[in-house]
DRENDO-1510 file (C-alpha; in Angstrom, 1 decimal, always signed):
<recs>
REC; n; res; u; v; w
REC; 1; UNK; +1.9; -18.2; +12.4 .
REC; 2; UNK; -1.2; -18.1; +10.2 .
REC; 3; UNK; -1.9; -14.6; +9.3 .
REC; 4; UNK; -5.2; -15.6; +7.2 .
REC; 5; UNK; -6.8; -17.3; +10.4 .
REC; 6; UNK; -6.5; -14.0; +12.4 .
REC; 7; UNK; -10.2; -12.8; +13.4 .
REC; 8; UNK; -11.0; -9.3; +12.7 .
REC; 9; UNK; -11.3; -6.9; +10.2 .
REC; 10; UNK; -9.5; -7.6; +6.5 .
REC; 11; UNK; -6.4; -6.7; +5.7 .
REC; 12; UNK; -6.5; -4.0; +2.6 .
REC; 13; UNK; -3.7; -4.0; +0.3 .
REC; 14; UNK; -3.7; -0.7; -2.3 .
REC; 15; UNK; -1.9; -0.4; -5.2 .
REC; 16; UNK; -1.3; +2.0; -8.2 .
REC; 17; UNK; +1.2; +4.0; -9.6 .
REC; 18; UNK; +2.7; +6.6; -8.4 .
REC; 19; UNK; +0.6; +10.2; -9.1 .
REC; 20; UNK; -2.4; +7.7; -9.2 .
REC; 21; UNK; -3.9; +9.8; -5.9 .
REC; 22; UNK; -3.2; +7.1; -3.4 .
REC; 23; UNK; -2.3; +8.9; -0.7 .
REC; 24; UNK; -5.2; +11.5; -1.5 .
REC; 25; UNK; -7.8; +8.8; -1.0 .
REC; 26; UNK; -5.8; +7.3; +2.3 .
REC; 27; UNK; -5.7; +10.4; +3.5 .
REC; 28; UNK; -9.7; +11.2; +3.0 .
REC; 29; UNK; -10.7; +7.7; +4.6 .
REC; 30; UNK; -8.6; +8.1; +7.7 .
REC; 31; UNK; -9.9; +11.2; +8.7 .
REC; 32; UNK; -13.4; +10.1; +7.8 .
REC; 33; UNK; -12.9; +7.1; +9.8 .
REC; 34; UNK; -10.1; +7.7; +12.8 .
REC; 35; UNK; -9.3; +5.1; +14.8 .
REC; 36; UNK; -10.3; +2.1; +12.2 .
REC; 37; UNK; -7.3; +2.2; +10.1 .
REC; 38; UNK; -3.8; +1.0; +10.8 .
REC; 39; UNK; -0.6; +1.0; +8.4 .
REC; 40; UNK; +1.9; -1.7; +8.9 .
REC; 41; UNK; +5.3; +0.1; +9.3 .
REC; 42; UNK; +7.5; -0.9; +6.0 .
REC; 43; UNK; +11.3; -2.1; +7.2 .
REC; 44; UNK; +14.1; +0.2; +4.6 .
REC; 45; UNK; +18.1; -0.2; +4.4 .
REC; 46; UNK; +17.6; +3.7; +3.1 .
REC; 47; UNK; +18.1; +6.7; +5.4 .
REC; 48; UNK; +15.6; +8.7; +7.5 .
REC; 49; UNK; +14.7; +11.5; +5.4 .
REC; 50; UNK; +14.8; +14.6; +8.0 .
REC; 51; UNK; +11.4; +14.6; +10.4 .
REC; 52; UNK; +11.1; +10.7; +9.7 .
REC; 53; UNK; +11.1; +8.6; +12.8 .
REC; 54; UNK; +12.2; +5.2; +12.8 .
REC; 55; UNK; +8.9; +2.8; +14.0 .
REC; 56; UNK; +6.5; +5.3; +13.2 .
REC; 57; UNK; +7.5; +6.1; +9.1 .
REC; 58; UNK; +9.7; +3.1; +8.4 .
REC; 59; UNK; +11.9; +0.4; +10.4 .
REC; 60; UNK; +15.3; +1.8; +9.4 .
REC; 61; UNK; +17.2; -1.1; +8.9 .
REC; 62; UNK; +20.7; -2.6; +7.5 .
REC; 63; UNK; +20.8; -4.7; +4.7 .
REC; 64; UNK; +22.7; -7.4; +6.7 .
REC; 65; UNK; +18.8; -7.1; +9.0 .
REC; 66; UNK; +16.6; -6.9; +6.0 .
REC; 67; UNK; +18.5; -10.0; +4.2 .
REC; 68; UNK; +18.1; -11.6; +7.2 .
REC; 69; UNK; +14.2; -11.1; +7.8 .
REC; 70; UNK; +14.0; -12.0; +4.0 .
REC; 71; UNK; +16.1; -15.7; +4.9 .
REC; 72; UNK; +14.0; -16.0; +8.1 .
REC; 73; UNK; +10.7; -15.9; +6.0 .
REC; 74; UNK; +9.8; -12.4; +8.4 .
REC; 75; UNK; +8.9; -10.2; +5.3 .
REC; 76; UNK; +5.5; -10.9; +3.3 .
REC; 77; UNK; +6.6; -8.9; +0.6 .
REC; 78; UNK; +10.1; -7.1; -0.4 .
REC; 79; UNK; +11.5; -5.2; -3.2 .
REC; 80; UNK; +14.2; -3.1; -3.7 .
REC; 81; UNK; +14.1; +0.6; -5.9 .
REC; 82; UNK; +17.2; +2.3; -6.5 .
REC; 83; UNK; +19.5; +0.6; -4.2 .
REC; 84; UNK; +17.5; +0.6; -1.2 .
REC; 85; UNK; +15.3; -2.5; -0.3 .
REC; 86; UNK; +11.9; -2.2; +1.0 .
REC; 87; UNK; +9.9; -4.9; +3.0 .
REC; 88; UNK; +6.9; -5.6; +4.8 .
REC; 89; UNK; +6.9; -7.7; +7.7 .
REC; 90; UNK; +4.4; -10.0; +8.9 .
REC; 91; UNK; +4.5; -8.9; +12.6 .
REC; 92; UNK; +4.1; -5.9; +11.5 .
REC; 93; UNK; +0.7; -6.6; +10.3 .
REC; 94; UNK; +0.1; -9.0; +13.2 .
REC; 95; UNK; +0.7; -5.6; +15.5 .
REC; 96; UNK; -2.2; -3.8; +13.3 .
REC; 97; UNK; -4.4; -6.8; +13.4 .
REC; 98; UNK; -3.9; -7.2; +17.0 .
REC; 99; UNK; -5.5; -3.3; +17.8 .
REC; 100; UNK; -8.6; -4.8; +16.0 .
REC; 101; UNK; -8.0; -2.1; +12.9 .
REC; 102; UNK; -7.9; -2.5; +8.8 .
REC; 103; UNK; -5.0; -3.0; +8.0 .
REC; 104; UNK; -3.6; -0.6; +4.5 .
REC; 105; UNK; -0.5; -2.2; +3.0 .
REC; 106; UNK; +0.7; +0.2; +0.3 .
REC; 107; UNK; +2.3; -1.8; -2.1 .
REC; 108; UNK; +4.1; -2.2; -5.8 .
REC; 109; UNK; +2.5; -4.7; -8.0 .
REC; 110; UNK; +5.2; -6.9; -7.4 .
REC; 111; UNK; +4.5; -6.8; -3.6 .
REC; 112; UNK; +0.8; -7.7; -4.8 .
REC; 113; UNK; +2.2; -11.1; -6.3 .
REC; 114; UNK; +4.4; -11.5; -3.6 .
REC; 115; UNK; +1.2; -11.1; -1.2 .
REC; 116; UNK; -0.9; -13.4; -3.4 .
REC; 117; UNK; +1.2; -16.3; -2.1 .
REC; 118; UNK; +0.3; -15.7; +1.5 .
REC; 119; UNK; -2.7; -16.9; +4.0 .
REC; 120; UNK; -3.2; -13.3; +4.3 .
REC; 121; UNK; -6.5; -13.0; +2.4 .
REC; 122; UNK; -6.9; -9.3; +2.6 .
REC; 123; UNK; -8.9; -7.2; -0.2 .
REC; 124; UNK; -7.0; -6.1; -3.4 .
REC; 125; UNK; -7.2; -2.6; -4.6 .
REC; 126; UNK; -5.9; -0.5; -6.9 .
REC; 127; UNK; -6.0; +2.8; -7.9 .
REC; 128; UNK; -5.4; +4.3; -11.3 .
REC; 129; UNK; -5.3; +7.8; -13.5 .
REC; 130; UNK; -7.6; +8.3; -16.3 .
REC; 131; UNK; -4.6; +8.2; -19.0 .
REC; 132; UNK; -0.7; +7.8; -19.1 .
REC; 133; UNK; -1.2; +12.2; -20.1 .
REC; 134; UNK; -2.7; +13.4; -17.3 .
REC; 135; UNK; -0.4; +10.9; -15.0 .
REC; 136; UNK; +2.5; +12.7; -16.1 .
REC; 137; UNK; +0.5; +16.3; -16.0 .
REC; 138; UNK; +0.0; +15.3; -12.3 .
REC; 139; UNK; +3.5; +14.3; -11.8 .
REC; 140; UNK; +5.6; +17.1; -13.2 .
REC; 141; UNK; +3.2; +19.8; -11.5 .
REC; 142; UNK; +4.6; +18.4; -8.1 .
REC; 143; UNK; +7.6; +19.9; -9.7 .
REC; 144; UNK; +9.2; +17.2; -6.9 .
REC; 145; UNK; +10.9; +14.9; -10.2 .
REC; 146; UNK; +14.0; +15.6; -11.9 .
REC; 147; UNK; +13.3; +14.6; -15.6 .
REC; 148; UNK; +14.9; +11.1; -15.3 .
REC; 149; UNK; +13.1; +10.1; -11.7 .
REC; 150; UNK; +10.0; +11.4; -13.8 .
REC; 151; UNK; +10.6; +9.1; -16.6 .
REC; 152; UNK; +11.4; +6.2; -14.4 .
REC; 153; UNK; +8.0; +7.0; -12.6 .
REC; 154; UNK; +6.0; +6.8; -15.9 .
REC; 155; UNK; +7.6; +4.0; -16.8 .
REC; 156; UNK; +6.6; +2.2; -13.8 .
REC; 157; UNK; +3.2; +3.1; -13.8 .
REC; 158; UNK; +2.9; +1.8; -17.9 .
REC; 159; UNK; +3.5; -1.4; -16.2 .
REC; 160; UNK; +1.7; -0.8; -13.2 .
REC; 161; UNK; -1.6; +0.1; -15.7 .
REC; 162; UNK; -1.3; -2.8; -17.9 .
REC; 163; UNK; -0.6; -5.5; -15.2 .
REC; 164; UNK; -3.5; -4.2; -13.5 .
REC; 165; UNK; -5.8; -5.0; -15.5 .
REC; 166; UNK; -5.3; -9.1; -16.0 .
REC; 167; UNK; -7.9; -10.6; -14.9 .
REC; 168; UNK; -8.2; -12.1; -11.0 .
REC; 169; UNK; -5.2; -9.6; -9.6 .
REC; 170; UNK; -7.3; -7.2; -7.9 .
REC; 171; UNK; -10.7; -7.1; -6.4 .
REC; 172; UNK; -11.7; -3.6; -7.6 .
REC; 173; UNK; -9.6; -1.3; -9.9 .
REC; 174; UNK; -10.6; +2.2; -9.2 .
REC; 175; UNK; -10.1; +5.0; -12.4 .
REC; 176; UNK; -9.4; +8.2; -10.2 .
REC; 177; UNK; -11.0; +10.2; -12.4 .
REC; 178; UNK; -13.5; +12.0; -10.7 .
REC; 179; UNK; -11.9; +12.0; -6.6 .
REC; 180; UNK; -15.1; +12.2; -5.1 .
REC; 181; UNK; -16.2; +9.8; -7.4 .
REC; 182; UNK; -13.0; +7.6; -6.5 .
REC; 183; UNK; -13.3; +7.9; -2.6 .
REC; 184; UNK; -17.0; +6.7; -3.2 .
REC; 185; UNK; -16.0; +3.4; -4.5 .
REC; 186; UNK; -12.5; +2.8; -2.6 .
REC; 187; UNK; -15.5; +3.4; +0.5 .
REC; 188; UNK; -18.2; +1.3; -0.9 .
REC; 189; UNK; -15.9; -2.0; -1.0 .
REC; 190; UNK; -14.1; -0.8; +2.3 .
REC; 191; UNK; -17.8; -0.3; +4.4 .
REC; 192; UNK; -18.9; -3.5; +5.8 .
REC; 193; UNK; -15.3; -4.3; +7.1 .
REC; 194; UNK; -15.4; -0.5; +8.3 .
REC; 195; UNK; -18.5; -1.8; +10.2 .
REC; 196; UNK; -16.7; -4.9; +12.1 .
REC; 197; UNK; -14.1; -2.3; +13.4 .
REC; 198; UNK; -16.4; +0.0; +14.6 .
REC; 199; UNK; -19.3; -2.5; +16.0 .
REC; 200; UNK; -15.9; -4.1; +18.0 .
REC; 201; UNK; -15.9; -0.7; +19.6 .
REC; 202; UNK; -18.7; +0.0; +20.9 .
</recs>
């Protein structure tokens, strides 16, 4: 299956750390725009969280499954945080692609590489705080971190900031600074395959 010779819209993978204001952004764009974005639904060996429905959050998963989608070349990224693995597979894009909507993929840098080995050709983002200071002002007034989860979560972002910025990784790094400022941009690169979704429908 070629995932790269799929017609339609482009494929949009976002990355950043976590705090970065992701899920702020996502969140603006798909109620700006309903009905043009899809997300592929990421397969987990962890547990529901309660309200979490398994298809429409995550694929919950064993590990003997996931090892298996990961031999049987299903998954076009995976990683694992904490003890749980996380995957994307490809049908799962292939079901977003099929609607005729953008696909969002929200993945880790490493998924980003991983991706980068694929026909998938879909448009690189990622999104980044001003500073390492205000990342971790953002973080600890979710109050949602214990100290250590907090600390691993800075540390992953230090990584996530530096290896973002090599040259060729992403298409457009975005300094969510300024939100409005920040949706403006994530838009502005996002518009013309907005456009093909939308002229598909009318």
């Amino acid at each position: 299956m070629n995932l790269g010779q799929m017609s339609g819209p482009r494929p949009v993978v976002l990355s950043g750390p976590s705090g970065a204001g992701k899920s702020t952004l996502l969140k603006r764009l798909m109620k700006e725009y309903e009905g043009v974005f899809g997300f592929s639904v990421s397969h987990t060996t962890r547990n529901p969280r309660p309200g979490e429905e398994d298809g429409k959050d995550y694929h919950f998963v064993t590990r003997e499954k996931m090892q298996e989608a990961i031999d049987n070349n299903e998954l076009i990224e995976n990683a694992e945080f904490s003890g749980n693995m996380y995957g994307t597979s490809k049908s799962s894009i292939e079901d977003v692609q099929a609607q005729n909507l953008i696909c969002i993929l929200d993945v880790d840098i490493q998924g980003v590489r991983n991706i980068k080995e694929t026909d998938l050709n879909p448009i690189y983002i990622s999104i980044q705080p001003p500073s390492m200071e205000i990342l971790e002002q953002r973080l600890r007034d979710r109050k949602t971190e214990t100290e250590e989860s907090l600390q691993k979560r800075l540390e992953a972002a230090r990584i996530d900031m530096e290896l973002s910025k090599e040259e060729g990784v992403f298409d457009l790094v975005i300094i969510n600074d300024d939100l409005d400022e920040a949706y403006e941009k994530l838009k502005s690169v996002l518009i013309e395959e907005i456009q093909k979704v939308q002229d598909a429908k009318k």
